[in-house]
C-alpha positions as CSV (number, residue, x, y, z in Angstrom):
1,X,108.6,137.1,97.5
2,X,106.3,137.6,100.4
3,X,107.1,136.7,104.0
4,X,104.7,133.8,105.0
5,X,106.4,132.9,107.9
6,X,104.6,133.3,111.3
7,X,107.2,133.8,113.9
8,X,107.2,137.0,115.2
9,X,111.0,137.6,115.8
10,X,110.9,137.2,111.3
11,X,107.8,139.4,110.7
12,X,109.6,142.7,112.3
13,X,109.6,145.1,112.1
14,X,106.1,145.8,112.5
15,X,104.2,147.2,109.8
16,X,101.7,149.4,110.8
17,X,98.6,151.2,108.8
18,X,100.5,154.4,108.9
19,X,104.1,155.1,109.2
20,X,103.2,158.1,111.8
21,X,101.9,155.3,114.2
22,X,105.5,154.2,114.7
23,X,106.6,157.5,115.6
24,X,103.8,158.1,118.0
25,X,103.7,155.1,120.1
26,X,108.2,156.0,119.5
27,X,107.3,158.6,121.7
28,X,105.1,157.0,124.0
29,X,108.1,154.4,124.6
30,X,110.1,157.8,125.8
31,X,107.8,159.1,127.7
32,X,107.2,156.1,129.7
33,X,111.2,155.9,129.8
34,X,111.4,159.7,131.2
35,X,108.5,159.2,134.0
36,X,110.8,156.0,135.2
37,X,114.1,158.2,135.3
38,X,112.0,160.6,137.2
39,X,110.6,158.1,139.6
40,X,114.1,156.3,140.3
41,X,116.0,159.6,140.9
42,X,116.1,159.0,144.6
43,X,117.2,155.2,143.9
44,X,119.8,156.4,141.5
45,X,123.3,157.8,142.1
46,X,124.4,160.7,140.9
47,X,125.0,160.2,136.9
48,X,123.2,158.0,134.6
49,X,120.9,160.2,132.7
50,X,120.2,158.1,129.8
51,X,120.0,155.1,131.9
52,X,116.1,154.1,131.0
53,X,116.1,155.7,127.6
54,X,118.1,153.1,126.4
55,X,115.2,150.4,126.7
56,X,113.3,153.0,124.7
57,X,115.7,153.1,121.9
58,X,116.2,149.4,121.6
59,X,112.3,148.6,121.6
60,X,111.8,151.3,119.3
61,X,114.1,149.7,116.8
62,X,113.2,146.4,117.3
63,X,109.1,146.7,116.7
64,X,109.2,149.5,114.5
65,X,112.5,150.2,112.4
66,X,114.9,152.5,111.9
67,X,113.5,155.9,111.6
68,X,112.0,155.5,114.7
69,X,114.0,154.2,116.8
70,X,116.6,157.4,115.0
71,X,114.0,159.2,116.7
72,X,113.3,158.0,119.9
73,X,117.3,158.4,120.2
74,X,117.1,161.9,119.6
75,X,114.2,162.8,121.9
76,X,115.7,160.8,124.6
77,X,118.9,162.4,124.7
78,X,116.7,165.5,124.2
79,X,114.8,164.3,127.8
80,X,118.0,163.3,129.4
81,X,119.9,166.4,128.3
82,X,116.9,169.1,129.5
83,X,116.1,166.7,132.6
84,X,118.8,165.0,133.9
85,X,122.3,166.6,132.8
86,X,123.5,169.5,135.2
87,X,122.2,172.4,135.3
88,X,118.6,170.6,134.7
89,X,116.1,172.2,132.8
90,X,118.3,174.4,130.6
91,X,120.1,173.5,127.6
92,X,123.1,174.2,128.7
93,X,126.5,173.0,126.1
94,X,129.7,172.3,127.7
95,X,132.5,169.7,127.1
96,X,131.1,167.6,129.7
97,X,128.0,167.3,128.2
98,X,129.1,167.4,124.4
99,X,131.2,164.0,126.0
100,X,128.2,162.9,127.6
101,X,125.7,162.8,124.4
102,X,128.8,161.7,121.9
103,X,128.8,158.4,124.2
104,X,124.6,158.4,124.3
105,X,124.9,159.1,120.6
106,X,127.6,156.3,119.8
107,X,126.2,153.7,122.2
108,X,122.4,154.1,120.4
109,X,123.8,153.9,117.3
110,X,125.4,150.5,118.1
111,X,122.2,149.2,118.7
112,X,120.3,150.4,116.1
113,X,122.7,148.9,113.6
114,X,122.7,145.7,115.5
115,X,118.6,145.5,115.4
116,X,118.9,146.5,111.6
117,X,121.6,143.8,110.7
118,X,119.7,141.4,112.7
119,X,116.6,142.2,110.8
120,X,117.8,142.1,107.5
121,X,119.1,138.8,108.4
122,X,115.9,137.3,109.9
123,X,114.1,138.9,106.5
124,X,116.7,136.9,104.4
125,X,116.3,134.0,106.5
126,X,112.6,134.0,105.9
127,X,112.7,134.5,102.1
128,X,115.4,131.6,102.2
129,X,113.3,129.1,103.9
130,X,109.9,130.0,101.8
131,X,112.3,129.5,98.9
132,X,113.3,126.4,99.8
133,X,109.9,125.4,100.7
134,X,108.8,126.1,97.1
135,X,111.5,124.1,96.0
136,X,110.4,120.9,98.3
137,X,107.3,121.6,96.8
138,X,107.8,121.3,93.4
139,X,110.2,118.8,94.1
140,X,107.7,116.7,95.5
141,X,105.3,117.2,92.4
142,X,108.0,116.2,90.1
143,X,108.5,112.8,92.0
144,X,105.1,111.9,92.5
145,X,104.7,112.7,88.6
146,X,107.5,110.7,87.5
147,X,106.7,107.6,89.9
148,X,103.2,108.2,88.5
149,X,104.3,108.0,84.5
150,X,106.5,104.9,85.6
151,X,104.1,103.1,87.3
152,X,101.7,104.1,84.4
153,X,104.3,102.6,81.6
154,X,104.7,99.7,83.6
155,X,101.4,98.7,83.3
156,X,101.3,99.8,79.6
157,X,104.3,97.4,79.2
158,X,102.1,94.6,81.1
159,X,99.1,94.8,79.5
160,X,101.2,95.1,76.0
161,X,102.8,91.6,76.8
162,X,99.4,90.2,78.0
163,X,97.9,91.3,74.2
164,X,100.9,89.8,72.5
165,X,100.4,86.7,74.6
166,X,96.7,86.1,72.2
167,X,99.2,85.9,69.3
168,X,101.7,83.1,70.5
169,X,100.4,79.7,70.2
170,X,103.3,77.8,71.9
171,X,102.3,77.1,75.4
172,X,105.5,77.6,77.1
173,X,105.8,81.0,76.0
174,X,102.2,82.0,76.8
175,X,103.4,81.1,80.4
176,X,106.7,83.0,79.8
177,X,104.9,86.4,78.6
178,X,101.9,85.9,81.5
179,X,104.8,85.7,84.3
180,X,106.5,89.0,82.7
181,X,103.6,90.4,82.4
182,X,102.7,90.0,86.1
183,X,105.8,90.8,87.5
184,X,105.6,93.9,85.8
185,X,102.2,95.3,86.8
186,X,103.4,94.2,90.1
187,X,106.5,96.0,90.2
188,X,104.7,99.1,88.9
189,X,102.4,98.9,92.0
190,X,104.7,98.2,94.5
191,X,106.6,101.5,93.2
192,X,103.4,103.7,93.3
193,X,103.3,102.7,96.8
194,X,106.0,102.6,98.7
195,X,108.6,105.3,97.2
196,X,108.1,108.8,98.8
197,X,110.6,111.5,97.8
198,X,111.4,112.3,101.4
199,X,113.4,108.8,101.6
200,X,111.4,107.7,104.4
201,X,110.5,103.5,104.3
202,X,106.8,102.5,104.9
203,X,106.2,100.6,107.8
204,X,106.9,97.0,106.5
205,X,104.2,95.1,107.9
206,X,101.3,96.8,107.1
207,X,102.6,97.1,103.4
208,X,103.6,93.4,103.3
209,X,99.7,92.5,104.6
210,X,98.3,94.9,101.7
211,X,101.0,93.2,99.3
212,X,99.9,89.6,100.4
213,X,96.2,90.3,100.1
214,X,96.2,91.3,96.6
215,X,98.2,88.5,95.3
216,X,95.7,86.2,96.9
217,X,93.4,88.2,95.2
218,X,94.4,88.4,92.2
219,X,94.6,84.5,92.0
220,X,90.5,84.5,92.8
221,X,91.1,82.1,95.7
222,X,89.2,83.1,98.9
223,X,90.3,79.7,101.0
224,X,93.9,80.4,101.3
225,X,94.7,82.2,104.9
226,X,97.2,84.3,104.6
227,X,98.8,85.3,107.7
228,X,101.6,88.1,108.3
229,X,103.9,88.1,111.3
230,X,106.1,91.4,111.8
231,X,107.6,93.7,113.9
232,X,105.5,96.5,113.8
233,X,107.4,99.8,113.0
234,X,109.7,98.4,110.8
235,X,110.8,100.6,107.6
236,X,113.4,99.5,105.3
237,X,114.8,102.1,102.9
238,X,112.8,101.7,99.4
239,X,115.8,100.7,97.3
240,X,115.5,97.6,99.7
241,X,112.1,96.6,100.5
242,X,110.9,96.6,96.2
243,X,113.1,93.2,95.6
244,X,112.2,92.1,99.0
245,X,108.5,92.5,98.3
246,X,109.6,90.8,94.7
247,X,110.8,87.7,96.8
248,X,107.4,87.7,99.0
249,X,105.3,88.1,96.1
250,X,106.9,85.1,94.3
251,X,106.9,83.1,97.4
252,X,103.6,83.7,97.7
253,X,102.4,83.3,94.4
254,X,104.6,79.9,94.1
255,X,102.9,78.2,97.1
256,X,99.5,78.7,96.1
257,X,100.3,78.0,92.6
258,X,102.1,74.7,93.2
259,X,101.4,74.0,96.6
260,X,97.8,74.8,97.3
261,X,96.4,74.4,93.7
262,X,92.9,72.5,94.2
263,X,92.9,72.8,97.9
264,X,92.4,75.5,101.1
265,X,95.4,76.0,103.3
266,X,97.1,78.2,104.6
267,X,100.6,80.7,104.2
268,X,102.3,82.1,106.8
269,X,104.9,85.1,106.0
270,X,106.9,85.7,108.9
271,X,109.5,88.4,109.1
272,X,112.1,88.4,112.3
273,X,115.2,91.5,113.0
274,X,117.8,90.0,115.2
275,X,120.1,92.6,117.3
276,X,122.2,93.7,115.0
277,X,119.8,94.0,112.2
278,X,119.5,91.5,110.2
279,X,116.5,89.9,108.7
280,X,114.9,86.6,108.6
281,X,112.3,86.0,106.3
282,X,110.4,82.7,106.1
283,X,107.3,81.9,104.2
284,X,105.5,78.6,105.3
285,X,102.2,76.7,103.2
286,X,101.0,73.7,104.5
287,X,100.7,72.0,101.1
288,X,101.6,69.0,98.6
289,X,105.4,70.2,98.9
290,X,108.4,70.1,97.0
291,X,108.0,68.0,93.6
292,X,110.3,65.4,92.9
293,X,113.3,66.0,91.6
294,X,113.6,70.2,93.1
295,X,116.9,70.9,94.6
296,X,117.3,73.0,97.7
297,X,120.3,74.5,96.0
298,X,119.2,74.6,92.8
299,X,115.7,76.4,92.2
300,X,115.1,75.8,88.6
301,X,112.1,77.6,87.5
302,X,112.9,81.4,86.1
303,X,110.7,82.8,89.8
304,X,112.7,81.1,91.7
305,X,115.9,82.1,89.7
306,X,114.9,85.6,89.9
307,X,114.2,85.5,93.9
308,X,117.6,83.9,94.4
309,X,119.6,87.0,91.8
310,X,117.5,89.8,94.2
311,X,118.3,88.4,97.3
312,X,122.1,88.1,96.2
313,X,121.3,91.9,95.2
314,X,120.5,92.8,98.8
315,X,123.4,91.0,100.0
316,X,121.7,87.9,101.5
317,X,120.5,84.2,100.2
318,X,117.4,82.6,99.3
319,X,116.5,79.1,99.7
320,X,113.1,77.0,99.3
321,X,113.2,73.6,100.9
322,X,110.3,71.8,102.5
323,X,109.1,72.5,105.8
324,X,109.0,70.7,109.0
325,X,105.4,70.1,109.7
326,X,104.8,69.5,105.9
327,X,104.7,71.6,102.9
328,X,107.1,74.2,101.2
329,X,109.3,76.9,103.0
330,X,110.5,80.1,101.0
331,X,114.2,80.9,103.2
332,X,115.7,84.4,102.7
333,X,118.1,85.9,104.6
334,X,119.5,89.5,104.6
335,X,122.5,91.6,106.5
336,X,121.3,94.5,108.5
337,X,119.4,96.9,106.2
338,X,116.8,98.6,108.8
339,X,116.7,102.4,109.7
C-alpha cells in the first residue's frame, strides 16, 4: 500500500532520484561537521573529537536512511580520528584510541537504530491510518447504500399500499391503507435525511423547517403558515429525532387536517431545552379545535395512538388538549436526550 500521508516526519526517509545522492550530500553533512570542529577548537577543551559529527550522523539517518547515515559514521570517526585524536594527522592505533572509537562506534549505533525503529514505526503508522481510512470509506459506501435501498423499499412498500388501496371499496380501510401509506414514504424520507454513519445529529431546526414544509406541501395548501421556533444548533442523536419527527409530522398533519380543513391559519411548532436537557415540544393551530367528545387522556384515532406509543418510546408523554387562545395543542415532553 502506498504512503499518502503528507507529514513529513511519515514520508522519511527521503527518497531521492538516486541512491548515490544520499551519500553525497552524507558527506557534505560531514564535511560541514569537520569545518565546525575546526572552527571551535579554540572554544573547546581539550577532548571531544566527535563532538559535531554526531549531528552529522543523526541527520544523516534521519533524511536519508541507514546506509548512509552507516556512512557518514564511518567517515566521521575517520575525520575525528585523522584530525582531532592525538597525535593529529596520523593514524595512529593505541588503546586509548581503540577506547575512544568503540564509544563513537557504540554511541552512533544507538542512534541509528533509534531513527530506524522510529521509522519503521512512523511507516507502520502511516499504512495503518490509510488502512483505516479505506475502511471509513467503504464503510461510508455501505451505509449510504443500505439507507439508500431502505429508503427505496419504503417507498416501494408505500406506493404498493397506495395501489392496493384502488382495490378496496370499504371507505374506512381506504383511509387505513392511505395513512400507512404515508407514514411510510415519510419514514423513508426522514431516514434518507437525517442518518449519517458518522453518528452525528442534524441540526434540529433546520431539518424540522424542511420537515414542516413538505407536509404542508404535500397537503396542496399554500394558506397555512407554518412557523418553527428552535434553538439553533440543536442535534439529537438519529435513533431519537426519527419518532420525534414522527410526532411533528402527525401533529402537523392532524391540525391542518382537522383543524384548518376549509380555512387559512396558522401552526406554530415550537421546540424549548431546559438546563438539564430536556425537551418541550408544543405545536399550536389556531383552528376549529378539539371535537366533541376527544379526551385529553385518551387520543383515539390510530395517529394519535401512535404519537403517544413513540413518545413513551423516547421516554417522555404526549398529550393534545386545546389551546389557550383557541384551537388545538399537540404536548410532548422528553428527558434529556441532546448531545
Amino acid at each position: 500500500m502506498q504512503r499518502r500521508n503528507e507529514r513529513f516526519v511519515e514520508r522519511l526517509p527521503l527518497v531521492l532520484p538516486r541512491p548515490a545522492y544520499g551519500y553525497g550530500l552524507s558527506l557534505l553533512l560531514c564535511l560541514l561537521a569537520w569545518l565546525a570542529r575546526i572552527a571551535a577548537e579554540t572554544l573547546l577543551p581539550v577532548g571531544y573529537p566527535f563532538v559535531t559529527f554526531f549531528p552529522a550522523v543523526i541527520l544523516s539517518s534521519f533524511l536519508f536512511g541507514v546506509r548512509p547515515g552507516i556512512f557518514a559514521a564511518i567517515i566521521g570517526g575517520l575525520l575525528s580520528w585523522y584530525c582531532f585524536i592525538p597525535p593529529v594527522y596520523t593514524l595512529v592505533f593505541n588503546p586509548g584510541v581503540a577506547m575512544a572509537l568503540i564509544f563513537y562506534a557504540m554511541v552512533v549505533a544507538v542512534d541509528i537504530l533509534l531513527i530506524h525503529f522510529m521509522q519503521r514505526a512512523n511507516f507502520n503508522l502511516a499504512i495503518e491510518r490509510e488502512r483505516s481510512r479505506a475502511l471509513a470509506e467503504n464503510r461510508e459506501l455501505l451505509f449510504n447504500e443500505l439507507q439508500h435501498r431502505v429508503s427505496n423499499n419504503l417507498q416501494v412498500v408505500a406506493a404498493m399500499l397506495s395501489l392496493q388501496r384502488r382495490q378496496v371499496d370499504n371507505d374506512v380501510a381506504r383511509r387505513a391503507l392511505d395513512d400507512a401509506a404515508a407514514r411510510l414514504s415519510l419514514i423513508g424520507k426522514i431516514s434518507r435525511a437525517l442518518y449519517d454513519p458518522s453518528g452525528q445529529g442534524q441540526d434540529l431546526r433546520t431539518f424540522m423547517v424542511m420537515l414542516c414544509a413538505d407536509i404542508v406541501d404535500a397537503f396542496g395548501r399554500t394558506d397555512i403558515d407554518c412557523t418553527i421556533c428552535a434553538p439553533d444548533g440543536l442535534s439529537l442523536e438519529p435513533d431519537v429525532i426519527v419518532p420525534l419527527a414522527l410526532i411533528v409530522a402527525e401533529s402537523v398533519s392532524n391540525a391542518i387536517e382537522h383543524g384548518l380543513p376549509d380555512r387559512a391559519g396558522r401552526v406554530a411548532v415550537t421546540l424549548e431545552q431546559q438546563g438539564d436537557g430536556a425537551l418541550h415540544l408544543r405545536i399550536v393551530d389556531d383552528g376549529r379545535g378539539l371535537p366533541d367528545g376527544t379526551m385529553p387522556d385518551g387520543p383515539t384515532s390510530i395517529g394519535l395512538r401512535i404519537a403517544v406509543a413513540l413518545a413513551q418510546q423516547l421516554g417522555g408523554s404526549f398529550r393534545l388538549e386545546p389551546a389557550p387562545d383557541g384551537g388545538a395543542m399537540a404536548c410532548l415532553d422528553l428527558p434529556q436526550h441532546t448531545r
